[in-house]
DRENDO-1510 file (C-alpha; in Angstrom, 1 decimal, always signed):
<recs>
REC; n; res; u; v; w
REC; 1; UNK; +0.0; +0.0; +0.0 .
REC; 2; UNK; +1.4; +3.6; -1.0 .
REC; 3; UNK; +1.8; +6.4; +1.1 .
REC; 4; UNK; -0.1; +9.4; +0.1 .
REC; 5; UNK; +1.3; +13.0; +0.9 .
REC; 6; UNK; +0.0; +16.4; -0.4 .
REC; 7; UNK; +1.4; +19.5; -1.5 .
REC; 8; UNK; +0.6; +22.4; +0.3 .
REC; 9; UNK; -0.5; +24.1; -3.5 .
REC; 10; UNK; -2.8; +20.6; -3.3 .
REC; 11; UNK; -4.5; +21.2; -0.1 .
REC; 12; UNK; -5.0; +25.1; -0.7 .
REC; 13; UNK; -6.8; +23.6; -4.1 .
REC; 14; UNK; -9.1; +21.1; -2.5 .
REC; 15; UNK; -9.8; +23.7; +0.7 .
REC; 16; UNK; -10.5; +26.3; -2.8 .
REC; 17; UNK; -13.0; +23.9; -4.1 .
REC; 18; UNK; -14.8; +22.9; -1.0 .
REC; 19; UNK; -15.5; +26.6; +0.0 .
REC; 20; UNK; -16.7; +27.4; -3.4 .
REC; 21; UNK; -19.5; +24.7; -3.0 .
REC; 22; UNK; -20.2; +25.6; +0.1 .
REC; 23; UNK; -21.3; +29.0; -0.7 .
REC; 24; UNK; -23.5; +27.4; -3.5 .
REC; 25; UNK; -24.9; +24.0; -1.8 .
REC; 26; UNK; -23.6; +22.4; +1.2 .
REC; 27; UNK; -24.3; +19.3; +0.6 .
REC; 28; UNK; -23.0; +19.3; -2.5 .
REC; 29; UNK; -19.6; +20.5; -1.3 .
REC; 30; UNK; -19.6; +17.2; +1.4 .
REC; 31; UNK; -20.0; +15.4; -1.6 .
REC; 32; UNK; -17.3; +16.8; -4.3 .
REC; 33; UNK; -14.7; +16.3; -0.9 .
REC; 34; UNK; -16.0; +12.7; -0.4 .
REC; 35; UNK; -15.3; +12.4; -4.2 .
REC; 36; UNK; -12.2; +13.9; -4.3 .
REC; 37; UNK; -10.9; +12.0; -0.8 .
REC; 38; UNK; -12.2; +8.5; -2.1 .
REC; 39; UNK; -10.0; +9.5; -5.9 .
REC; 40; UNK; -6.9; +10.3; -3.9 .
REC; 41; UNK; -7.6; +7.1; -1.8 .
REC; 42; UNK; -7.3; +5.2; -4.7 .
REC; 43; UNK; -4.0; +6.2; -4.9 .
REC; 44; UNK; -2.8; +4.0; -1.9 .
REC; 45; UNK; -4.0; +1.3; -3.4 .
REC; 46; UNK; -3.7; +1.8; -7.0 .
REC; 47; UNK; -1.0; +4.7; -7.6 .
REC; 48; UNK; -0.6; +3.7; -11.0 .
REC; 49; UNK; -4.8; +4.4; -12.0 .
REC; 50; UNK; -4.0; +7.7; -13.1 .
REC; 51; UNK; -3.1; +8.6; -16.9 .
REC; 52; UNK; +0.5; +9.2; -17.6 .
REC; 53; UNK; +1.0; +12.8; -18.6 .
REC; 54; UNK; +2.9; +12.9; -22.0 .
REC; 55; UNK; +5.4; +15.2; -20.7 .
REC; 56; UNK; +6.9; +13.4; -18.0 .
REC; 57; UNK; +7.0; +9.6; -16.9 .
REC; 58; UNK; +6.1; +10.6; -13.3 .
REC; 59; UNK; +2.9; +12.7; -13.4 .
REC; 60; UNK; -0.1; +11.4; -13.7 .
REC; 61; UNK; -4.0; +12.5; -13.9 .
REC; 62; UNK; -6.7; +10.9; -11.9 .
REC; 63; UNK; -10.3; +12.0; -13.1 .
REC; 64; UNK; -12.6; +11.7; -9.9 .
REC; 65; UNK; -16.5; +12.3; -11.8 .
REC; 66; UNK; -18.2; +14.7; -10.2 .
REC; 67; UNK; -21.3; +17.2; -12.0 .
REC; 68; UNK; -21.2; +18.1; -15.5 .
REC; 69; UNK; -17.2; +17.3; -15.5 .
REC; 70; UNK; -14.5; +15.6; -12.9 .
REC; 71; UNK; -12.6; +16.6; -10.8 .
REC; 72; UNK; -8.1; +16.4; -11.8 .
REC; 73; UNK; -6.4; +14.9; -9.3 .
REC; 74; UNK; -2.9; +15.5; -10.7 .
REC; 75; UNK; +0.0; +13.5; -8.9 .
REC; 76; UNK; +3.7; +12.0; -8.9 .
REC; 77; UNK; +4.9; +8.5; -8.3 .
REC; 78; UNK; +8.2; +9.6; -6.1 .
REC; 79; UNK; +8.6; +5.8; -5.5 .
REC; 80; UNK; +6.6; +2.7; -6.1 .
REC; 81; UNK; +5.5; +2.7; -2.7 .
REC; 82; UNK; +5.0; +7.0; -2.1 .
REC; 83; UNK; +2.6; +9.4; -4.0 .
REC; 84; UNK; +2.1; +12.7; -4.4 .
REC; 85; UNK; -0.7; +15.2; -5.1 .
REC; 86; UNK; +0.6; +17.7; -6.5 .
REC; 87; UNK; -2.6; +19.7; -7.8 .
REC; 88; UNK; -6.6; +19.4; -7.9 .
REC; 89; UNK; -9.3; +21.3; -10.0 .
REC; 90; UNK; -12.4; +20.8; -11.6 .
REC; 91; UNK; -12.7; +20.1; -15.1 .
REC; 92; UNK; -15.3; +23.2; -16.1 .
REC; 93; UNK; -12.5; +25.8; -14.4 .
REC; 94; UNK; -11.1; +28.5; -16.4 .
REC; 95; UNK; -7.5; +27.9; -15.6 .
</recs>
């Protein structure tokens, strides 16, 4: 099982996200976090379920569904046995 460990850019995205629901719907806020906890939870198991990114052999992109899109859980393999999330948006943003 892999050791999960966020960036603080990672955390400040998924607090981001949660606070924008919350404003809009509460409970759908619970329920985009649940989402996005259960994707990155995956990870322990399963670090390799993300995409590759074609840029780099480490990254990878976990799509979490969530709405009318998904949520990107980007990441890095730093070992076989450690991950990192490295960034996390919805797919709708305007980044």
């Amino acid at each position: 099982m892999a050791r999960v460990n966020w960036l603080p850019e990672a955390i400040l995205d998924f607090e981001h996200l949660y606070y924008f629901l919350l404003d809009k719907d509460a409970d759908a806020a619970k329920k985009a976090a649940s989402n996005i906890i259960h994707g990155v939870g995956l990870l322990e198991v399963t670090p390799h379920i993300g995409r590759p990114m074609q840029d780099d052999g480490n990254r990878r992109e976990l799509f979490v569904a969530f709405g009318a899109g998904a949520y990107v859980i980007r990441y890095t393999l730093q070992s076989e046995d450690v991950v990192i999330v490295l960034r996390i948006w919805h797919s709708r943003e305007n980044r």
